[in-house]
N, C-alpha and C positions, 0 to 999 in steps of 0.2 A: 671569553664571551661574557662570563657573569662578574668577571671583574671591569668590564667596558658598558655594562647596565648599571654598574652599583656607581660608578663616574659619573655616568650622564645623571643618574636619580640625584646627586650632589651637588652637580653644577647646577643643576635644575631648580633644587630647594633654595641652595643659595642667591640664585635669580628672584625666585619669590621673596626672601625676604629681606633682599636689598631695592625691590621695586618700589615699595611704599616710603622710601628716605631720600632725601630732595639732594640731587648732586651739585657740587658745586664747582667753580673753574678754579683750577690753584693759578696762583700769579706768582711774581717776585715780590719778597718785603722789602720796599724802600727801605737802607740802610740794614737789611737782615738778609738771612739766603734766600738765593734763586731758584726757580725752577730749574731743574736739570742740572744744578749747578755743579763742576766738575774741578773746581780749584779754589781756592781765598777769595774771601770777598776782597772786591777795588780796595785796596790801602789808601787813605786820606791822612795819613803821617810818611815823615821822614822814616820812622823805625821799622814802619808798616813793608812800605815800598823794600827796605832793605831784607826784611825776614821774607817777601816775596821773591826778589833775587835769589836771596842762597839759597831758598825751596827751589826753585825753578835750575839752579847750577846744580845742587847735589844730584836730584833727579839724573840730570843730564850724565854728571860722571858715574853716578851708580848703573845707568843704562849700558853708558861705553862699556861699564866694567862685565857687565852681565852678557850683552853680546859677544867682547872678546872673550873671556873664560869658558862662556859653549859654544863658541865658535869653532876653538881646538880642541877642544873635548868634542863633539859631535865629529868632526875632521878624522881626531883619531881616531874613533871607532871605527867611522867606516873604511878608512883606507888601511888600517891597520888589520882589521879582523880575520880570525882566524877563517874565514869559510874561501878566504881568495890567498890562500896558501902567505899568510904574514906570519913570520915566526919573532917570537919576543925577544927583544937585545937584553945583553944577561951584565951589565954595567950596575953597578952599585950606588954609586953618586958623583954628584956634580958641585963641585963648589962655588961656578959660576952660576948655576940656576939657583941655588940655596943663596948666593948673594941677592941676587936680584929679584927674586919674588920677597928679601925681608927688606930689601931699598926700598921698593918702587910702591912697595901699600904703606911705607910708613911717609912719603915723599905725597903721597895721596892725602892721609889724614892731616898732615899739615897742612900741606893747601888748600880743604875745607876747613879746618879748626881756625886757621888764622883772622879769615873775615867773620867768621860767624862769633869770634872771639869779640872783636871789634864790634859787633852790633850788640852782644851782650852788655859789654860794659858799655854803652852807651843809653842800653835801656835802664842802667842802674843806676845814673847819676839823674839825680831829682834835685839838684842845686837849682841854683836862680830860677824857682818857681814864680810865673804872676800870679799865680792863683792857688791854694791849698785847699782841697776839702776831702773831709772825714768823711768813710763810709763805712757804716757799720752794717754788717748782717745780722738777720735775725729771723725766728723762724714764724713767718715768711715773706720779708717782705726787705727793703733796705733803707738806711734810714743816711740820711747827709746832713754833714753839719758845713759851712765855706767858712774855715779857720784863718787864712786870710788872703788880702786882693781885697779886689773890688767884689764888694758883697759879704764880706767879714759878718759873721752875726744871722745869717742865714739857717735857717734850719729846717727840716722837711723830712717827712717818710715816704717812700714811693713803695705802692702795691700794684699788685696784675688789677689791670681796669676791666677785664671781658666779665664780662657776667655770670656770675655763678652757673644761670642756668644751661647759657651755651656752653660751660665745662661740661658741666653731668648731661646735657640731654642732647643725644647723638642726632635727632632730629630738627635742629635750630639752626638757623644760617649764621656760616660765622663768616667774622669780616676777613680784611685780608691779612691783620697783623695778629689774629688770632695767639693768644699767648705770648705774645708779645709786644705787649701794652701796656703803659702803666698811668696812673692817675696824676704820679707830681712827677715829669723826665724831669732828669740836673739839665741845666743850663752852661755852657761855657761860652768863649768869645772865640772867635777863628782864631788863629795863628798864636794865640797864647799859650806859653806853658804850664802845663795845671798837672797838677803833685795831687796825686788821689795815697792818701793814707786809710790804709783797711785794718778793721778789726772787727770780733763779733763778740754779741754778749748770749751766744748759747754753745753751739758748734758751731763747724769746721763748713764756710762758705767760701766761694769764688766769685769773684769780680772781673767780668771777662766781656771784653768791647773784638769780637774779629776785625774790625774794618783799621782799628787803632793797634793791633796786631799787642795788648795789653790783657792780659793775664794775673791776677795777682789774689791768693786768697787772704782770705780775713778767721783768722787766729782766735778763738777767746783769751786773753790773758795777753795777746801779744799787737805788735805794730808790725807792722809791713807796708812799704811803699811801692812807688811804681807812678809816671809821667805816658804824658801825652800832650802831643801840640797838633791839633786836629789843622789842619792846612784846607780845609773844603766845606763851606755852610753845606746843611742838611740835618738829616735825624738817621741815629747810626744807633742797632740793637743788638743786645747780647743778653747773655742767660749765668747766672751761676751754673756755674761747672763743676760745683763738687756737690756730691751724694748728700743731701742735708737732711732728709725726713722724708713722711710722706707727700708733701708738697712741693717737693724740690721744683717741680716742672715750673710752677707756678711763681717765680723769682723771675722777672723778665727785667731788664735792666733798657733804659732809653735814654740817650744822650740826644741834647737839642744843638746844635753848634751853630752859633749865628753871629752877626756883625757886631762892633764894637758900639756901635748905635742902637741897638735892640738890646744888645744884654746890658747896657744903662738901664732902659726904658724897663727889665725884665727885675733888676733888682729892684727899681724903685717901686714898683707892682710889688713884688714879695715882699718886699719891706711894711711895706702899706698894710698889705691883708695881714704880717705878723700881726702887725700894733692893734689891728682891728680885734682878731683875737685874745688878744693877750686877756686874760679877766685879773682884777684885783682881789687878791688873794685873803682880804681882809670884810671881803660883802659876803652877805649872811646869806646862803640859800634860804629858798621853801625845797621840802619835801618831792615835791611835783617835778621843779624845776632841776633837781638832780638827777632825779630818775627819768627825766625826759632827757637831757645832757648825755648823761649815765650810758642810757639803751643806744646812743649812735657813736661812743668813745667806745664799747664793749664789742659794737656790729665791725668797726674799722681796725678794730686790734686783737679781740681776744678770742672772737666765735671762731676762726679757724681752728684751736686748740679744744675751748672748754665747748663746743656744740652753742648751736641757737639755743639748744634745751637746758644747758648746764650742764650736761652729764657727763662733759669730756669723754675723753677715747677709752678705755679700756685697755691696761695694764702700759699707758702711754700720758695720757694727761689725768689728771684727778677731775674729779665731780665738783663744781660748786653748787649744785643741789643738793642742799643736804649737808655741805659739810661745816665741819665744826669750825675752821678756822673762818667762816665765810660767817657762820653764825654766834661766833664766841666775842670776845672783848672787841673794839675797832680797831686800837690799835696793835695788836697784832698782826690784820690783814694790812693796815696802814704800811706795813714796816715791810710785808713780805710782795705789796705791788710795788715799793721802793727800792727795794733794795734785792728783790729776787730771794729765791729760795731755790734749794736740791732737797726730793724726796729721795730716800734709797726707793720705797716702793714705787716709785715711779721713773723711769732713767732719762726723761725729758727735762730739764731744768725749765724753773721760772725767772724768764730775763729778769730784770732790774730795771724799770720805766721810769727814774727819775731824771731821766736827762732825755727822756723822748715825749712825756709827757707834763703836760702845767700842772699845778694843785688843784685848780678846780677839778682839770678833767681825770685824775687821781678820785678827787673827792667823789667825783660824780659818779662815775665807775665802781667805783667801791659801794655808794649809797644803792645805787641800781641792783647789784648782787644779793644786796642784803636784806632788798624787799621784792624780791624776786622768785618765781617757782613756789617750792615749796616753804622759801626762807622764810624765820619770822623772827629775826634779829633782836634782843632787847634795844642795844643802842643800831636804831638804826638808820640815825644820819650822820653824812661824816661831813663837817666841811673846809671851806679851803682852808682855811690860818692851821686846823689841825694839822694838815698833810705839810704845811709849811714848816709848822712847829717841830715837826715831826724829823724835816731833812738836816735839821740843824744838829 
């Protein structure tokens, strides 16, 4: 009785104070999972559809196999048992059943290993790519370079687009793709094959699309490949798959897959905004104009790690408020946003942003840190031709 009062006083409490939080409808994410969803997302590849096959075959013989073997196990029990007068046969062995139970499972694994053999290597040959692009992980966000095809020279970082504040605040409506958003999705053409090469510049990430039935992590130090030829326009989502940090969730990966006439029209657009941005690396800042640069290259790349406040994480990222290399010679810091650094006391490394970031916004970045918080930098503006000077 008093354990059926302390129940209800529980459900009761937690009625109250899920009352005041605004409910929402879950739906399906176009290109992501389904409500309810009970198998693979829809395959939109050739390799996809086939790793749905041999899911959908093995199932089936692993089921045969699980009904037959309790099938005669349950059989013998009951018609065997001792309580309806069955006495045990006193036979020792059979070499006909010792045959055929080591035949008939090895006659088994072959006839699954065979096809699935066949879709493996198939997923491994990344020959005659139209299209190549680089993805690097990083923590946390992915970054693509199109090394070549149509679009060669492309370059781009894509982050989670949901808003900060709908992450942390459990009372804010979130949309449908929640967490699986991002601000720059890669771009491909329908029916072309595209050679995704991965690698990271911290730890151990995954690159993983369900619907293209593609998996592939990204290595520091190393290369790995892996293809797809998306056969269906749409927008198709996935997530790093491996354990990466505190923000792992927050790596939502979006692929856009559209007509051969749009992703013309989509290069010529990114090509366009590169060149807009590009800045010349030999004009002189002001002051002002770095630290205003500065503060939106630090809010886009570095406040996950070192805090809006500078004080980074604890016994995870280091402090740039305060610290020495932020407030010591320039170039020192110069060399360690180029080129990365490992603290022992700290077990996070510092990427290496010379190929994800330009010299100004290096410059900018760095000039921002160093008159920022409590900093009060002797040199404390850096700019571009330095950081140029610097990569050579």
């Amino acid at each position: 009785m008093k354990l059926a009062k302390r129940l209800q006083s529980l459900l009761f409490g937690a009625a109250l104070l899920t009352a005041g939080l605004p409910s929402w409808a879950v739906v399906d994410s176009p290109g992501g999972p389904a409500v309810r969803q009970l198998n693979f997302q829809p395959p939109v590849t050739r390799i996809a559809e086939d790793v749905y096959s041999l899911h959908n075959m093995m199932l089936v013989i692993c089921l045969v196999i699980f009904v037959a073997v309790f099938s005669v196990m349950f059989y013998s029990i009951l018609k065997h048992r001792k309580s309806v007068g069955h006495r045990p046969a006193t036979f020792h062995e059979s070499t006909a059943v010792e045959i055929a139970w080591t035949v008939v499972p090895f006659l088994i694994v072959i006839g699954m290993a065979l096809p699935a053999t066949k879709t493996v290597v198939a997923m491994k040959d990344t020959s005659n790519a139209d299209l190549t692009i680089k993805v690097t992980g990083m923590q946390w966000k992915w970054g693509y370079d199109y090394l070549k095809g149509e679009g060669e020279g492309i370059s781009f970082l894509s982050a989670l687009a949901t808003p900060r504040e709908q992450v942390v605040d459990a009372t804010k409506v979130k949309n449908d793709n929640y967490l699986l958003e991002v601000d720059n999705p890669v771009v491909v053409p329908v029916n072309k094959k595209v050679r995704i090469v991965t690698t990271a510049n911290d730890v151990i990430h995954s690159w993983t699309i369900p619907a293209f039935a593609v998996k592939q992590d990204a290595i520091p130090g190393f290369v790995r490949d892996t293809w797809f030829r998306a056969e269906k326009i749409g927008t198709y989502r996935g997530q790093c798959v491996e354990l990466c940090g505190k923000e792992h969730a927050f790596m939502p990966i979006v692929v856009n897959v559209v007509s051969e006439e749009d992703y013309k029209k989509w290069v010529d657009t990114k090509k366009k905004e590169m060149a807009a941005k590009a800045d010349d690396p030999n004009k002189t800042w002001t002051l002002d104009e770095l630290k205003q640069r500065g503060e939106k290259v630090y809010a886009a790349n570095c406040v996950a790690c070192h805090q809006a406040n500078g004080k980074g994480a604890p016994n995870a990222f280091p402090a740039l408020d305060g610290s020495p290399v932020v407030n010591g010679p320039k170039a020192e810091q110069i060399n360690v946003v180029l080129n990365g650094r490992h603290s022992g006391k700290f077990p996070s490394a510092m990427p290496p942003w010379k190929g994800t970031l330009s010299d100004t916004e290096i410059a900018a970045v760095i000039t921002y840190t160093r008159n920022n918080w409590s900093n009060k930098a002797q040199e404390n503006i850096v700019q571009p031709a330095e950081v140029l000077a610097a990569r050579k």
